[in-house]
C-alpha positions in Angstrom: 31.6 105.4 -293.3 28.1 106.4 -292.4 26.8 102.7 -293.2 29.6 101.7 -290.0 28.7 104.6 -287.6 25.1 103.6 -287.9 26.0 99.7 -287.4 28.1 101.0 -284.6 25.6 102.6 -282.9 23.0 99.9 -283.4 25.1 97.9 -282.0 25.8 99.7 -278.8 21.8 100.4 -278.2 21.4 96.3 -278.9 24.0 95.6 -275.8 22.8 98.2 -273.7 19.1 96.7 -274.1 19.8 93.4 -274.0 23.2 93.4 -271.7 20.7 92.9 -268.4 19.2 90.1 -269.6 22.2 88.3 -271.2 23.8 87.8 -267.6 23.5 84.7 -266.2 20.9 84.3 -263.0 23.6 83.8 -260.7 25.5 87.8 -261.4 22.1 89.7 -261.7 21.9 92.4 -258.3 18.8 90.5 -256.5 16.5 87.0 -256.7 13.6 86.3 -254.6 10.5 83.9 -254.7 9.0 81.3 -252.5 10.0 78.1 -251.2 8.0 74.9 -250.4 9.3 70.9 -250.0 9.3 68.5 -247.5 9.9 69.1 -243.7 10.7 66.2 -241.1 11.4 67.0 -237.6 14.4 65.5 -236.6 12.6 61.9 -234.6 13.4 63.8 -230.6 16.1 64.7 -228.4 19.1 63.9 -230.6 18.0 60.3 -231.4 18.3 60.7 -235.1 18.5 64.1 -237.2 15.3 65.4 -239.4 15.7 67.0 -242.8 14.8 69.7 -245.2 14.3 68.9 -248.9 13.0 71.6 -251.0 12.7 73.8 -254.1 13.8 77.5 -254.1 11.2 79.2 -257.0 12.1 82.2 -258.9 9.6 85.0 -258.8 7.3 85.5 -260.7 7.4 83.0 -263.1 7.9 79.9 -260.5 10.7 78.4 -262.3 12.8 76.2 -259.9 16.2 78.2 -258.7 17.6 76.5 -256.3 17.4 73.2 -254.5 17.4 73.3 -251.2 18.7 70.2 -249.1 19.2 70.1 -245.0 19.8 68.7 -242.1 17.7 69.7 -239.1 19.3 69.1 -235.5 17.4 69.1 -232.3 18.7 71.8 -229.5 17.9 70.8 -225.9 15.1 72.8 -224.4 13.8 72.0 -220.9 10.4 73.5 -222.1 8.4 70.0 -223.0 5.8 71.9 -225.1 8.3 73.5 -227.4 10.7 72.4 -230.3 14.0 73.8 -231.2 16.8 73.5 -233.5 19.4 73.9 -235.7 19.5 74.0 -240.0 22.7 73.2 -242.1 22.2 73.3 -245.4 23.1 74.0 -249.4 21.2 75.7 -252.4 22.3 74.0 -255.2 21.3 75.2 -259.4 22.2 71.7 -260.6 24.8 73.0 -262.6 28.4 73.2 -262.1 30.3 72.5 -258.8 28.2 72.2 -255.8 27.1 74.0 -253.3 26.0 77.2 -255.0 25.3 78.8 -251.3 25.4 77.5 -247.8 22.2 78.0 -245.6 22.9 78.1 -242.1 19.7 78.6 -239.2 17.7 77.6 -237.2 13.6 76.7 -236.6 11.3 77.1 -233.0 7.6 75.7 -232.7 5.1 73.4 -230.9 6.1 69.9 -229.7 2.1 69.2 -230.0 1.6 70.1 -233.1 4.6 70.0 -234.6 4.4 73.7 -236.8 6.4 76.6 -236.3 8.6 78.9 -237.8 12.6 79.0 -239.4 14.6 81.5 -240.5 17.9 81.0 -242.0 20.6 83.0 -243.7 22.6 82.6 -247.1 26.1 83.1 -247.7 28.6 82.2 -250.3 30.5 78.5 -249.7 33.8 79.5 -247.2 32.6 83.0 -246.6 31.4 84.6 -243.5 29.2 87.7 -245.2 25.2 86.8 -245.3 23.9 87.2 -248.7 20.6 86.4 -248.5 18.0 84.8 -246.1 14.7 82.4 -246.2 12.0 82.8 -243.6 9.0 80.6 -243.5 6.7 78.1 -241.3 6.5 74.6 -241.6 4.2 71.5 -240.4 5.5 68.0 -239.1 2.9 66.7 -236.9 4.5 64.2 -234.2 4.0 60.6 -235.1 2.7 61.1 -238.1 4.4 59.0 -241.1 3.7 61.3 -243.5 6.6 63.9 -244.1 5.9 67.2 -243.2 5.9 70.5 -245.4 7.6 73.8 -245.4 6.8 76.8 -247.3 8.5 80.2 -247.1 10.0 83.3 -249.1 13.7 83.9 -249.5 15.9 86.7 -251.1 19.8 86.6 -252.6 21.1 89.9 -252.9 24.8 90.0 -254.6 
């Protein structure tokens, strides 16, 4: 009887130390790291649509979370020295039905230089309710044919 109680409780302590770290990635309270991939500016004034094609990293270890795939639409600005625009996108794991999250936002910056800043937010597929965001900077220089780069941090919190 003593053998079980002791089993029992060595048990319980086993689960309560290891119960945190037995949940998947996807159900734990908060993920953050940073974010880097290829930027191109959509090619001007609606002609054709730019994209986003990046790798979400998982802090602190840098092991790849989420891809990160969008399209990047250019908004009409009468200002000729400035970009602006639009991001629709999806985080995917690479496991299981896709998307994992939708990334909706939007990016401002230079037309001469082609850098600037985003800033998007995260929310479940079909639901209204941000869960998370990614802010960063990126660098497409304008007739360059070399894609650009983005890098950034972003944050999921369940």
């Amino acid at each position: 009887m003593i053998a079980r109680r002791v089993l029992l409780a060595a048990s319980f302590a086993v689960c309560a130390a290891l119960g945190p770290t037995a949940l998947p990635l996807s159900c734990q309270d908060s993920q953050s790291g940073p974010a880097s991939g290829t930027w191109e500016l959509p090619s001007g004034s609606g002609k054709s649509d730019g994209f986003i094609d990046g790798i979400l990293y998982l802090a602190p270890a840098d092991t790849v979370r989420f891809y990160f795939d969008a399209t990047l639409t250019d908004v009409f600005t009468p200002s000729l020295s400035q970009i602006k625009g639009t991001i629709d996108g999806i985080l995917d794991d690479g496991f299981g039905p896709a998307p994992d999250y939708v990334v909706k936002g939007s990016y401002v910056g230079n037309a001469n230089t082609g850098s600037g800043t985003f800033t998007c937010v995260i929310r479940r597929p079909g639901s209204t309710q941000d869960v998370g965001k990614i802010d960063g900077t990126f660098a497409d220089a304008p007739g360059s044919t070399t894609p650009g780069t983005f890098s950034g941090e972003w944050k999921i919190t369940q």
